[in-house]
N, C-alpha and C positions, 0 to 999 in steps of 0.2 A: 444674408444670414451668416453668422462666425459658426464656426466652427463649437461643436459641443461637447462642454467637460462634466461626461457625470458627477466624476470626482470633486470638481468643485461642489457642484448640486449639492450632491451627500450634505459635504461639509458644511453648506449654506442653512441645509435644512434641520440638519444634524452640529449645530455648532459647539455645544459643550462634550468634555467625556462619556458622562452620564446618559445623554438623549443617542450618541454614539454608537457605545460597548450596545447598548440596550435597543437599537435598530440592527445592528448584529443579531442577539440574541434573537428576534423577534422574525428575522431573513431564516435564521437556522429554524426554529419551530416550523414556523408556515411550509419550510421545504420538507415536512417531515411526514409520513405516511396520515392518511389520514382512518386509519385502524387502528386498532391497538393489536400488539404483534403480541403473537400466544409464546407460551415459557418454554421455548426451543433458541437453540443457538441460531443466531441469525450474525451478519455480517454488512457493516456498513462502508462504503467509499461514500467522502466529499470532499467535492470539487465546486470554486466557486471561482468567478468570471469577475475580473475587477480591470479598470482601466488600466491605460497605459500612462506611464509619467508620476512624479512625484506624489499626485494626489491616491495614486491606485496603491504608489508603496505606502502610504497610511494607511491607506484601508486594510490593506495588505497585515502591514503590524498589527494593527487595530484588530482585526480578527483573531490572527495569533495569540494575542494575548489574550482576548476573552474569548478562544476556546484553545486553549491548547491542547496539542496533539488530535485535533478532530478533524482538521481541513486536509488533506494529503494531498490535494492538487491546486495551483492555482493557474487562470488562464487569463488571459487578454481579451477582453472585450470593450471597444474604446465607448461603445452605446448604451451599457447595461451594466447594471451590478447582478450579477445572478449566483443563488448558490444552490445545488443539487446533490440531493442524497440519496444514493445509490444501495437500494439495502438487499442483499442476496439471500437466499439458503432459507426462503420462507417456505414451508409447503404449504400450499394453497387451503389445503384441507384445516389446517392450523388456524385459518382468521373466521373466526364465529360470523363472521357478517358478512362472509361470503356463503361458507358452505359446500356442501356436496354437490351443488348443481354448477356453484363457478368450477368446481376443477374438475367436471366435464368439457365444462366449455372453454377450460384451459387446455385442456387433454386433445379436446377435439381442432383446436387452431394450429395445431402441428399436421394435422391431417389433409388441411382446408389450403395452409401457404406451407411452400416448398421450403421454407429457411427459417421457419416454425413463427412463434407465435409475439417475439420480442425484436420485429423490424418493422419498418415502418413500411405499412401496403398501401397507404393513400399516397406515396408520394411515386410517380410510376418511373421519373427518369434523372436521375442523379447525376450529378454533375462534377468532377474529380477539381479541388482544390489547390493539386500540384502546377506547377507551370513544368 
């Protein structure tokens, strides 16, 4: 088995501008909360994962252009197209479709893990990516 280029992929699947820009638009929605965020200032990072090599710097552009100013990071990943929206400075109590019992139980996962309630506890032994 060769070696595999998402980036081709994309492109294969995605061959005109059109179906493109608009699998962009459509990677950006889907990574987008699945609430509607109440009328408080809130705060977004996104960071999206694109291959390596010529195919990843299209895609690369390609997003640039159809969103500009929105992506603030981009990373390497030669397996995956991924894009991740990072939205801060929500108060719990602010999303109708949570309520007063989620941010108890937001309240309360600070109590429960020593490193509070925004790390990951199913994963028990980490492994350092430095050489």
């Amino acid at each position: 088995m060769g070696a595999l280029d998402v980036g081709k992929m994309f492109f294969a699947k995605f061959s005109d501008q059109y179906s493109a820009t608009d699998a962009i638009d459509q990677l950006y929605n889907l990574a987008g909360p699945w609430f509607q965020l109440g009328p408080h200032e809130c705060f977004e990072k996104v960071i999206m994962n694109i291959p390596t090599g010529e195919s990843g710097a299209q895609i690369k552009q390609l997003a640039q252009a159809q969103l500009p100013g929105t992506i603030q990071e981009f990373g390497l990943a030669d397996q995956e197209i991924v894009m991740m929206r990072l939205i801060y400075n929500i108060p719990v109590d602010t999303i109708p479709q949570l309520g007063h019992l989620a941010e108890s139980a937001y309240n309360a996962a600070f109590d429960v893990h020593d490193a509070g309630c925004h790390n990951r506890v199913d994963i028990s032994n980490w492994v350092s990516l430095e050489v």
